[in-house]
PDB file with one MODEL, atoms N, CA, C and O in Angstrom:
MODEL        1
ATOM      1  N   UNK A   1     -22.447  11.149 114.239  1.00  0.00           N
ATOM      2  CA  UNK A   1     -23.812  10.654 114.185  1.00  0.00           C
ATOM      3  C   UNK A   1     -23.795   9.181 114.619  1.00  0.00           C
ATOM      4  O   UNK A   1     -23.223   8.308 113.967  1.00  0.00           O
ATOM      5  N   UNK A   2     -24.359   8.998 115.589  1.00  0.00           N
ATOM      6  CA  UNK A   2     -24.637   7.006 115.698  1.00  0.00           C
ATOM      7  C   UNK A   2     -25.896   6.400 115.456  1.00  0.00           C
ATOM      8  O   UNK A   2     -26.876   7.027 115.054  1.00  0.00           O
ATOM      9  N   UNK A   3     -25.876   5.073 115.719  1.00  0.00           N
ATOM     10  CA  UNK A   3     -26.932   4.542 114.733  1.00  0.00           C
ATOM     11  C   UNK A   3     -28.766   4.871 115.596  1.00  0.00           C
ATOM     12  O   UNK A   3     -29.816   4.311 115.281  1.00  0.00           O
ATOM     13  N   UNK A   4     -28.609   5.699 116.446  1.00  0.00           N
ATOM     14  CA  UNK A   4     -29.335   5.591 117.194  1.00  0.00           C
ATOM     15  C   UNK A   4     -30.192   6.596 115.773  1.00  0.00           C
ATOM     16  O   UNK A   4     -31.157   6.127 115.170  1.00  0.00           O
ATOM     17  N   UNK A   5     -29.675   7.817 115.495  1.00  0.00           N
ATOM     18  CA  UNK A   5     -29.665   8.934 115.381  1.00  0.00           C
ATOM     19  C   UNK A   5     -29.603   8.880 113.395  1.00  0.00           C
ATOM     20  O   UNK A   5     -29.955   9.793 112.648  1.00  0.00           O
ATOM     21  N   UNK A   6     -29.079   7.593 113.016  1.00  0.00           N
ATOM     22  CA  UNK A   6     -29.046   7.182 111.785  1.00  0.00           C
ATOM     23  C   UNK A   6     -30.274   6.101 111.177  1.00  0.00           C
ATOM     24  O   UNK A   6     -30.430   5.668 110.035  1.00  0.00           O
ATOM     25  N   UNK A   7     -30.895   5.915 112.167  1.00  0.00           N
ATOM     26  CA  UNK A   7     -32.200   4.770 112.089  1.00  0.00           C
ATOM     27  C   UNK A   7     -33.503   5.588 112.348  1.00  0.00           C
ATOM     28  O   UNK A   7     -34.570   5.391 111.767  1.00  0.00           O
ATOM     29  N   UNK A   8     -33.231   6.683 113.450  1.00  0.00           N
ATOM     30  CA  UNK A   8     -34.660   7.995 113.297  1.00  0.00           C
ATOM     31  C   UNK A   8     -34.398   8.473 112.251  1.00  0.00           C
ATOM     32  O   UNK A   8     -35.448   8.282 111.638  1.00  0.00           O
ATOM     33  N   UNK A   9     -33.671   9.022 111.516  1.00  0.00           N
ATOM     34  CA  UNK A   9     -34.070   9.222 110.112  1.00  0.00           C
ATOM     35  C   UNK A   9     -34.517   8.520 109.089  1.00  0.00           C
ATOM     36  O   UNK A   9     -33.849   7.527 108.803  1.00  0.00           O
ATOM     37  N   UNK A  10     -35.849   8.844 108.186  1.00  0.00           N
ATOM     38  CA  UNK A  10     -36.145   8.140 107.753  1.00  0.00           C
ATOM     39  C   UNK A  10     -35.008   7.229 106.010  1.00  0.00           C
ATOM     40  O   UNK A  10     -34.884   6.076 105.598  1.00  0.00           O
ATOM     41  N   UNK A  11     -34.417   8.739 105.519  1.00  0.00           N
ATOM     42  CA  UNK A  11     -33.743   8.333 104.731  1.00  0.00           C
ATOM     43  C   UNK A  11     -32.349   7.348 105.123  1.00  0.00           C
ATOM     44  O   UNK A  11     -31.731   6.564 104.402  1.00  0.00           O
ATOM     45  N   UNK A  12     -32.136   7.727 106.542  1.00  0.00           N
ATOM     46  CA  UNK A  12     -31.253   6.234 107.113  1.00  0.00           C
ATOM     47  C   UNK A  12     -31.629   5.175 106.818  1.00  0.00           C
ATOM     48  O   UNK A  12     -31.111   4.336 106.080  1.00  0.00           O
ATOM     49  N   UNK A  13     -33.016   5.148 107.661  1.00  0.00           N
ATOM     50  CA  UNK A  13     -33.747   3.581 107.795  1.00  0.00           C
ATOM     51  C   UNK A  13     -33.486   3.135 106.327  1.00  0.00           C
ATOM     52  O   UNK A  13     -32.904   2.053 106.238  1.00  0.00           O
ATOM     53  N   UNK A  14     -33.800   3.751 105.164  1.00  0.00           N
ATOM     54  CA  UNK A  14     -34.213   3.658 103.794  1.00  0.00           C
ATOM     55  C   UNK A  14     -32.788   3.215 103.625  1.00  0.00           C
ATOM     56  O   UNK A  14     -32.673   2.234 102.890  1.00  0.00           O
ATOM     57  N   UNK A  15     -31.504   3.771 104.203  1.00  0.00           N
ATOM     58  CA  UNK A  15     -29.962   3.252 103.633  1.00  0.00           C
ATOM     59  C   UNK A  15     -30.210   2.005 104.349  1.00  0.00           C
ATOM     60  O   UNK A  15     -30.158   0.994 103.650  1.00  0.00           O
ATOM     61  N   UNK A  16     -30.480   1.846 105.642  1.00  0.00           N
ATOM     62  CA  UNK A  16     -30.560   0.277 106.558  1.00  0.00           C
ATOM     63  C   UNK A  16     -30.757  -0.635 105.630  1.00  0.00           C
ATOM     64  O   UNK A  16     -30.079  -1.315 104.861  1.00  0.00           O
ATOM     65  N   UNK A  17     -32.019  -0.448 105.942  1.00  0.00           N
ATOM     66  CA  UNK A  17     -32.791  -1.116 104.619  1.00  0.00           C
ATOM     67  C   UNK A  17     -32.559  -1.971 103.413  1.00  0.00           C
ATOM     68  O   UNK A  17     -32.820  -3.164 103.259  1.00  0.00           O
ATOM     69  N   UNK A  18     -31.949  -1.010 102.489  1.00  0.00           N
ATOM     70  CA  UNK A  18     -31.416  -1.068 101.051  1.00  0.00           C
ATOM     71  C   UNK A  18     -30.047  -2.039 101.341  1.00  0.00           C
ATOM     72  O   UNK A  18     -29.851  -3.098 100.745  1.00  0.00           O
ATOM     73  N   UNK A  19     -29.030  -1.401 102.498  1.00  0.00           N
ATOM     74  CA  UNK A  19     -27.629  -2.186 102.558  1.00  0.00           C
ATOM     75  C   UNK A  19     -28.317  -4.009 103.356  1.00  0.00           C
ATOM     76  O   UNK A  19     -27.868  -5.026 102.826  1.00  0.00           O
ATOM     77  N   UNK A  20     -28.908  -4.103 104.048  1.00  0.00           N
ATOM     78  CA  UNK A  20     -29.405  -5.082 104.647  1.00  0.00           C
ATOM     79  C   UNK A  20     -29.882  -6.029 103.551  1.00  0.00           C
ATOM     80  O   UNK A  20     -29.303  -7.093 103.332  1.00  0.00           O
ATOM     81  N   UNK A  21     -30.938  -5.624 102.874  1.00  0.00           N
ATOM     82  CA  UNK A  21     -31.522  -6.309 101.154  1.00  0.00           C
ATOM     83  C   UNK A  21     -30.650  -6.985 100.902  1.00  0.00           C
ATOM     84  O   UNK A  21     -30.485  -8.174 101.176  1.00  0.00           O
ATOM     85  N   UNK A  22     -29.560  -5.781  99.963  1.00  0.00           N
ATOM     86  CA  UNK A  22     -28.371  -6.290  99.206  1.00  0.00           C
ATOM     87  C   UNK A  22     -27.781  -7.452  99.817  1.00  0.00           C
ATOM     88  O   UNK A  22     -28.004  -8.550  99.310  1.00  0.00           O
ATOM     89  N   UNK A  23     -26.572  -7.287 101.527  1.00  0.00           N
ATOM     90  CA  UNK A  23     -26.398  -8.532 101.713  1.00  0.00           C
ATOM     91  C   UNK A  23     -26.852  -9.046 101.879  1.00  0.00           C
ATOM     92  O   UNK A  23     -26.408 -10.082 101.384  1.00  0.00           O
ATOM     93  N   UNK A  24     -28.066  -9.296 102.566  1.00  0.00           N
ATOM     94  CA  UNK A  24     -29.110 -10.994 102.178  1.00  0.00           C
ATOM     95  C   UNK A  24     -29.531 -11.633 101.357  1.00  0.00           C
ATOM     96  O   UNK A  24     -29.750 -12.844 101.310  1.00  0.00           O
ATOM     97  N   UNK A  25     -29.749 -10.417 100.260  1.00  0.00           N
ATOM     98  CA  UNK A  25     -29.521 -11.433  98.829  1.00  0.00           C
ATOM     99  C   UNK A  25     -28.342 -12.185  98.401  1.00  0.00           C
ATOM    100  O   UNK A  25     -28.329 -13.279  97.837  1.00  0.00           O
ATOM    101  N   UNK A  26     -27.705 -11.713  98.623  1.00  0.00           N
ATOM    102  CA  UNK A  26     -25.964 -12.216  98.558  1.00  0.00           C
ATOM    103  C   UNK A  26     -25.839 -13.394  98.890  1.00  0.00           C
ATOM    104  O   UNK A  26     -25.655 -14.327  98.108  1.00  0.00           O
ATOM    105  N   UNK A  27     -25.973 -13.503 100.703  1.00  0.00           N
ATOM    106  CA  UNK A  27     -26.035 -14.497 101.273  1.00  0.00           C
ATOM    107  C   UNK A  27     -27.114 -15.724 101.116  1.00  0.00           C
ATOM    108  O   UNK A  27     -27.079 -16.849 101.613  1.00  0.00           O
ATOM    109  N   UNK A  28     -27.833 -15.274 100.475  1.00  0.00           N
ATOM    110  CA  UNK A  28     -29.018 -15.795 100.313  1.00  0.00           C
ATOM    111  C   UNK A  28     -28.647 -16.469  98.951  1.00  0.00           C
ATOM    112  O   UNK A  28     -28.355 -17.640  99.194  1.00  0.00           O
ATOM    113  N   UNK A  29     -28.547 -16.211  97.679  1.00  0.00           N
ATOM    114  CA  UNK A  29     -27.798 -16.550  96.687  1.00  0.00           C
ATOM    115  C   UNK A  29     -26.769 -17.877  96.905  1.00  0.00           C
ATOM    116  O   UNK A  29     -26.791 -18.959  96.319  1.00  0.00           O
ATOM    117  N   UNK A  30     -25.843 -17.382  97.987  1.00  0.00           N
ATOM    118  CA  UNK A  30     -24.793 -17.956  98.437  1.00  0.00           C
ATOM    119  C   UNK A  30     -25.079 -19.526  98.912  1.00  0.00           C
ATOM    120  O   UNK A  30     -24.724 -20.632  98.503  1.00  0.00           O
ATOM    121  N   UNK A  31     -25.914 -19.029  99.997  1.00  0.00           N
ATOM    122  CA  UNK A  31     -26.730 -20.192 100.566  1.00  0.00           C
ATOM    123  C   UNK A  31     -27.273 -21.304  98.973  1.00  0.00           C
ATOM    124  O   UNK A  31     -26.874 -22.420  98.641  1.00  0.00           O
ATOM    125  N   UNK A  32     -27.833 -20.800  98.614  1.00  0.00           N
ATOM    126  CA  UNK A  32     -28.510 -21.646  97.398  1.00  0.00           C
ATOM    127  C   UNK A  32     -27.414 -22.398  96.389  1.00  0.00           C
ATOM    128  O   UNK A  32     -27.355 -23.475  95.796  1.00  0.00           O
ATOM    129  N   UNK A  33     -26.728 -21.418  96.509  1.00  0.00           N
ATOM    130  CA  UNK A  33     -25.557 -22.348  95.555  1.00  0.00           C
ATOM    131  C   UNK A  33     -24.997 -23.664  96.233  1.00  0.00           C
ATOM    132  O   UNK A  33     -25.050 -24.752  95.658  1.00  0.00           O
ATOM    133  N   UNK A  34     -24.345 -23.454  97.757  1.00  0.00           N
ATOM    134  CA  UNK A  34     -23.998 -24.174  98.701  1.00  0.00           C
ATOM    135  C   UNK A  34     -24.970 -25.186  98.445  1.00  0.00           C
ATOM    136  O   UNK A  34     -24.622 -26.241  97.916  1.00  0.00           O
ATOM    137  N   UNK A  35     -26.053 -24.987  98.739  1.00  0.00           N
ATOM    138  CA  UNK A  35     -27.143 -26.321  99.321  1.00  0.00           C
ATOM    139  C   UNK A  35     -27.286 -27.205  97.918  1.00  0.00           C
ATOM    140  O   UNK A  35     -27.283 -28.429  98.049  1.00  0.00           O
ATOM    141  N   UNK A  36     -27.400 -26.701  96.714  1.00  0.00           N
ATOM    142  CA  UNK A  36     -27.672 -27.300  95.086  1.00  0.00           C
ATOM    143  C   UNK A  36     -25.970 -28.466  95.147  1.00  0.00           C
ATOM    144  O   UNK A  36     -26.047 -29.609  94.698  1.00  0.00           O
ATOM    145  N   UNK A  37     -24.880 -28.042  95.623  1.00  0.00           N
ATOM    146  CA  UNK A  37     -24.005 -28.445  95.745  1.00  0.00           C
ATOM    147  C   UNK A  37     -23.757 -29.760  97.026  1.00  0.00           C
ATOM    148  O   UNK A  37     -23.198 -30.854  97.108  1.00  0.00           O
ATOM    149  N   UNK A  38     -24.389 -29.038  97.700  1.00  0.00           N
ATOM    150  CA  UNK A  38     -24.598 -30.568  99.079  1.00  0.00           C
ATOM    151  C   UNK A  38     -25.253 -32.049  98.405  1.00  0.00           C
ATOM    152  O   UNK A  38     -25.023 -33.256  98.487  1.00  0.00           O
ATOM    153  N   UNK A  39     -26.492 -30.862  97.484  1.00  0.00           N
ATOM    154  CA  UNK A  39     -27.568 -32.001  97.182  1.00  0.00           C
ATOM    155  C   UNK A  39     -27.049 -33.009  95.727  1.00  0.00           C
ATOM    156  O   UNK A  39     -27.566 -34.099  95.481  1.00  0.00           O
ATOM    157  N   UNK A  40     -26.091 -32.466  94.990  1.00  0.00           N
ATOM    158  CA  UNK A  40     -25.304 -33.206  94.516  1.00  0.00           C
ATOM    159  C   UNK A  40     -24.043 -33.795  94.556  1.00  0.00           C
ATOM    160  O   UNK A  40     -23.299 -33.995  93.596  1.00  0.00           O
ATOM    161  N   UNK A  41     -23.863 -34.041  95.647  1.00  0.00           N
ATOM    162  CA  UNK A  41     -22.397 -34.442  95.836  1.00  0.00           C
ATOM    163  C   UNK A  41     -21.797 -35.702  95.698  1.00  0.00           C
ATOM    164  O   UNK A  41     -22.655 -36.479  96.117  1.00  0.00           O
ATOM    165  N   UNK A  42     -20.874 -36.314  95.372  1.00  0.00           N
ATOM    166  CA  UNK A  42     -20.786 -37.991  95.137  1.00  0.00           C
ATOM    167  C   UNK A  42     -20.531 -38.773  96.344  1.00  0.00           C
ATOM    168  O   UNK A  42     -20.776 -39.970  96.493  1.00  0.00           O
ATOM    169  N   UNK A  43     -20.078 -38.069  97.081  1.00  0.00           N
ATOM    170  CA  UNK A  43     -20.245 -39.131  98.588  1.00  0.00           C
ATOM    171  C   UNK A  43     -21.009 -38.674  99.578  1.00  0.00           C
ATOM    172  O   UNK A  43     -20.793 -37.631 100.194  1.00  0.00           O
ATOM    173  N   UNK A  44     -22.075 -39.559  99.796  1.00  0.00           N
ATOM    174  CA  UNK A  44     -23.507 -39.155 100.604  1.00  0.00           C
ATOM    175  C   UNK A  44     -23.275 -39.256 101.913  1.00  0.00           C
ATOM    176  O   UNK A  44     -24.255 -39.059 102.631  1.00  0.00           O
ATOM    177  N   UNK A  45     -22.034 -39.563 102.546  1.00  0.00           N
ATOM    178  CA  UNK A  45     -21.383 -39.754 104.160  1.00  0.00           C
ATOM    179  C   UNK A  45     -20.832 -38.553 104.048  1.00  0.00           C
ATOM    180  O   UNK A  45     -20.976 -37.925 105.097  1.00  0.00           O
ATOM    181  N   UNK A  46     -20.137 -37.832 103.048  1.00  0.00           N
ATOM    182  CA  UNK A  46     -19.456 -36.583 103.500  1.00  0.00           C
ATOM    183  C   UNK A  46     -20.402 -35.513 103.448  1.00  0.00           C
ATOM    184  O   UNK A  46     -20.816 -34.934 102.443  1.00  0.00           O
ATOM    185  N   UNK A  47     -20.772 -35.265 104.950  1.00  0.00           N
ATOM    186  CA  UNK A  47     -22.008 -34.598 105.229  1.00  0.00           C
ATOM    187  C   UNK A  47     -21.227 -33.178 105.448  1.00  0.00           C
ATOM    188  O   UNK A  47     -20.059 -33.097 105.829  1.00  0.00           O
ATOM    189  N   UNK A  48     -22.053 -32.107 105.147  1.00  0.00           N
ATOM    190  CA  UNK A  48     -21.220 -30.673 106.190  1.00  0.00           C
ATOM    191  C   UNK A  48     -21.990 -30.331 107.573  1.00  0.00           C
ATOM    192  O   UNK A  48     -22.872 -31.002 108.110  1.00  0.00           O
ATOM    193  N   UNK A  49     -21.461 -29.196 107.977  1.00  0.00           N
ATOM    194  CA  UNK A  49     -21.767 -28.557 109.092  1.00  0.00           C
ATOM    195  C   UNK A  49     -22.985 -27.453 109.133  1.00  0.00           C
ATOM    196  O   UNK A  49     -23.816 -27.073 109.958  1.00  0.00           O
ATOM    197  N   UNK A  50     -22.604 -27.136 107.706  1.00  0.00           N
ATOM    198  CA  UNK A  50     -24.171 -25.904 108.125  1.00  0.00           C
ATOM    199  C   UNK A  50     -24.872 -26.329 107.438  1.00  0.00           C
ATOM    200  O   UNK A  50     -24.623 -27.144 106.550  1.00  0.00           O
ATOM    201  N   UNK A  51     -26.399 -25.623 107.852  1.00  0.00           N
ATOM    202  CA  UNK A  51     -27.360 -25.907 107.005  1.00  0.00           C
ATOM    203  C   UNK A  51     -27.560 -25.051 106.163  1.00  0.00           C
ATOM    204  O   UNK A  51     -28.088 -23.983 106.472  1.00  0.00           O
ATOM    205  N   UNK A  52     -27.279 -25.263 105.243  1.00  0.00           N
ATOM    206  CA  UNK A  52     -27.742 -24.295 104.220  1.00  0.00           C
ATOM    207  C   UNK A  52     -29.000 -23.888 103.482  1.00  0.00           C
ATOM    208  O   UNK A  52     -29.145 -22.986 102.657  1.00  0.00           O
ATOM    209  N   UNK A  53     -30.030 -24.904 104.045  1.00  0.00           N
ATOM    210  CA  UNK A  53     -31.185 -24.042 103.457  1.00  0.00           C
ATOM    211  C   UNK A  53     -31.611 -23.881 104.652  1.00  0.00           C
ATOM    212  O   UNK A  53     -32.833 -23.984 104.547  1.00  0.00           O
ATOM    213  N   UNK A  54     -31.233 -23.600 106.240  1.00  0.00           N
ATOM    214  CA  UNK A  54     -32.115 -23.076 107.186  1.00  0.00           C
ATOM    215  C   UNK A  54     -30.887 -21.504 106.824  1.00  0.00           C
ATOM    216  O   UNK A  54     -31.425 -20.399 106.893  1.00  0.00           O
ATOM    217  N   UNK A  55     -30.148 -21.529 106.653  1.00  0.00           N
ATOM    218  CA  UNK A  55     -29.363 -20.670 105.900  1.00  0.00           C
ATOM    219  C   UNK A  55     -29.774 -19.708 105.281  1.00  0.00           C
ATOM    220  O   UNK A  55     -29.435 -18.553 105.539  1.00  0.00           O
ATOM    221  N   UNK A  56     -30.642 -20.069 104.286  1.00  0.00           N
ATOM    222  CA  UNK A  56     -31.196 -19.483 103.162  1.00  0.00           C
ATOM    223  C   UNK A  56     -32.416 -19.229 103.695  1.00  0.00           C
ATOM    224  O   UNK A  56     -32.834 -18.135 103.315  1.00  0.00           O
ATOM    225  N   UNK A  57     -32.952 -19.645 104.223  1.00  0.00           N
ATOM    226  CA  UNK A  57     -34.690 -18.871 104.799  1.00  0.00           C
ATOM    227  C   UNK A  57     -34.713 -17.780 106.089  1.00  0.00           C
ATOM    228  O   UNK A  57     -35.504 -16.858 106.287  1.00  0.00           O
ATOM    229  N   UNK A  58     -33.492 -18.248 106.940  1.00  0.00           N
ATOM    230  CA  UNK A  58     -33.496 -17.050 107.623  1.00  0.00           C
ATOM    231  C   UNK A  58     -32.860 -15.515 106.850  1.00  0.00           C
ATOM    232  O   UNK A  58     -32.906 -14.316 107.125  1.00  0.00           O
ATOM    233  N   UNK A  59     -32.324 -16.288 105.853  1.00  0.00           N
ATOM    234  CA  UNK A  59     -31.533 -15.151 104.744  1.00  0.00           C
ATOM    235  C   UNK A  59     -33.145 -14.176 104.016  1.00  0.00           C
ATOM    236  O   UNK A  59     -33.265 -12.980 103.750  1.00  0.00           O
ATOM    237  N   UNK A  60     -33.934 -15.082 103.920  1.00  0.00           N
ATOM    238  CA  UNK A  60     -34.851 -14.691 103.126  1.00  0.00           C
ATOM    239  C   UNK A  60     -36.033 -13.708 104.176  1.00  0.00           C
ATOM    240  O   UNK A  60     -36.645 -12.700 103.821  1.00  0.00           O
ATOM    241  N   UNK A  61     -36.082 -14.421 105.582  1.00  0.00           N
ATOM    242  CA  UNK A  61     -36.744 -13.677 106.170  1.00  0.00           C
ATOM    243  C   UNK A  61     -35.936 -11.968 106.029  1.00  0.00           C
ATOM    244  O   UNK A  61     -36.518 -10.999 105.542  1.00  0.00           O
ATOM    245  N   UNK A  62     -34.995 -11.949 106.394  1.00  0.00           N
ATOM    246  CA  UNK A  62     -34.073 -11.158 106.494  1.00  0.00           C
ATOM    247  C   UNK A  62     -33.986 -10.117 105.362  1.00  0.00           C
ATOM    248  O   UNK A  62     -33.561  -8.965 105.453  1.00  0.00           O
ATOM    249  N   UNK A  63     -34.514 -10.800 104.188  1.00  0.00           N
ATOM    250  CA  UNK A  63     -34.337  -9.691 102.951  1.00  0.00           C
ATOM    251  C   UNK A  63     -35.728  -9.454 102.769  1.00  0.00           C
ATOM    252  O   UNK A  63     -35.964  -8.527 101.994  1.00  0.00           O
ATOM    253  N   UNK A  64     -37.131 -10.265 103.468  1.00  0.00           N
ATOM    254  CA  UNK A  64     -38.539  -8.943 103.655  1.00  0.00           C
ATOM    255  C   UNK A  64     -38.124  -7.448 104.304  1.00  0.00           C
ATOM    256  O   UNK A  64     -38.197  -6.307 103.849  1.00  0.00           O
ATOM    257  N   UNK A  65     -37.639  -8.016 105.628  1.00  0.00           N
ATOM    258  CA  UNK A  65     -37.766  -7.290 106.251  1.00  0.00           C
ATOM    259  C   UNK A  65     -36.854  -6.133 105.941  1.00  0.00           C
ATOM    260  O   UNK A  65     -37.251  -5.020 106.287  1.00  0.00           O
ATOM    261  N   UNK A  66     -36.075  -6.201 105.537  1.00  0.00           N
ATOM    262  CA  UNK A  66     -34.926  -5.325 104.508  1.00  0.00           C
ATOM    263  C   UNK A  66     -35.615  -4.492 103.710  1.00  0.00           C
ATOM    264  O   UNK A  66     -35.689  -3.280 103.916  1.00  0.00           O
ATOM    265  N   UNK A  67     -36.071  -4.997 102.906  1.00  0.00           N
ATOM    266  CA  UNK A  67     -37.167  -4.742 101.668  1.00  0.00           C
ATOM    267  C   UNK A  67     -38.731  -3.797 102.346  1.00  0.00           C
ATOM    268  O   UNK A  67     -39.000  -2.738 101.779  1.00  0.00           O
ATOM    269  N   UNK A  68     -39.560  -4.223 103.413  1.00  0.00           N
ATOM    270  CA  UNK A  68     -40.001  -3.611 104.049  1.00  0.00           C
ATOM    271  C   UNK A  68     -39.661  -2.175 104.620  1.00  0.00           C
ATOM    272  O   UNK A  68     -40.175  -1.114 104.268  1.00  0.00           O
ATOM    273  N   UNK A  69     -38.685  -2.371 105.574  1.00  0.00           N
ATOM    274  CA  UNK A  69     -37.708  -0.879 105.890  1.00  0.00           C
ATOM    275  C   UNK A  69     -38.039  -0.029 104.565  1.00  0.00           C
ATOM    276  O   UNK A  69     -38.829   0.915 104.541  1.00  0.00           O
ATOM    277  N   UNK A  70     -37.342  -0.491 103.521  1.00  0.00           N
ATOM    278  CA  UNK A  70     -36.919   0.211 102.284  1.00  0.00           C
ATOM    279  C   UNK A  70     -38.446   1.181 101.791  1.00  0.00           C
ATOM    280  O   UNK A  70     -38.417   2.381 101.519  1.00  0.00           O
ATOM    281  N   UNK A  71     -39.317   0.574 101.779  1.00  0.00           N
ATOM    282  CA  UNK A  71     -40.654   0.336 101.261  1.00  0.00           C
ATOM    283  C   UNK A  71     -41.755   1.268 102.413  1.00  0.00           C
ATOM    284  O   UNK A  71     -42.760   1.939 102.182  1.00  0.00           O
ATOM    285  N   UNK A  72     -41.008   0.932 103.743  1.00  0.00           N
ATOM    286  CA  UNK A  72     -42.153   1.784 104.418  1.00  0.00           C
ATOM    287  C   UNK A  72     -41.348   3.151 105.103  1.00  0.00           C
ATOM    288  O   UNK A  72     -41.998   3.992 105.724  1.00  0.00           O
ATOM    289  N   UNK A  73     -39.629   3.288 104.885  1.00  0.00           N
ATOM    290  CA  UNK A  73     -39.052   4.349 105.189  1.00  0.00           C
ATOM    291  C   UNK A  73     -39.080   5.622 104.388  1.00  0.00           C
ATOM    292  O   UNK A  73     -38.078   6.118 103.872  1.00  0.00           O
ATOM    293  N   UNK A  74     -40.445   6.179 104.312  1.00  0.00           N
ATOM    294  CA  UNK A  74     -40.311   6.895 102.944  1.00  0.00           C
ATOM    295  C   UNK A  74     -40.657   8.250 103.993  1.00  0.00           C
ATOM    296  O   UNK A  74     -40.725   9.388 103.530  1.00  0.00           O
TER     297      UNK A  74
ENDMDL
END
């Protein structure tokens, strides 16, 4: 079966969906911890590399639309 053939089904979409949610909450979680941690840190020059709350909102777009799937794959 490939995903072509796993996404026309609706109870696929509904697994898509559901597994997609989960890790973006994750990551999304993840993200938040990261960024609470940037925003307290003791040296204000030791900057990082990612952003972690553009991090976290594309995480969040990511878990509507997750959540959606889930919600309209019925």
């Amino acid at each position: 079966m490939n995903a072509a053939q796993v996404l026309s089904d609706p109870s696929g979409t509904r697994l898509f969906g559901a597994a997609l949610s989960a890790a973006c909450l994750m990551l999304a979680l993840f993200a938040a911890w990261r960024e609470r941690r940037r925003a307290r840190r003791h040296d204000p020059d030791a900057v990082g590399w990612v952003d972690w709350r553009g991090v976290q909102m594309l995480t969040l777009i990511a878990l509507a639309v997750g959540v959606l799937l889930v919600w309209k794959g019925q």
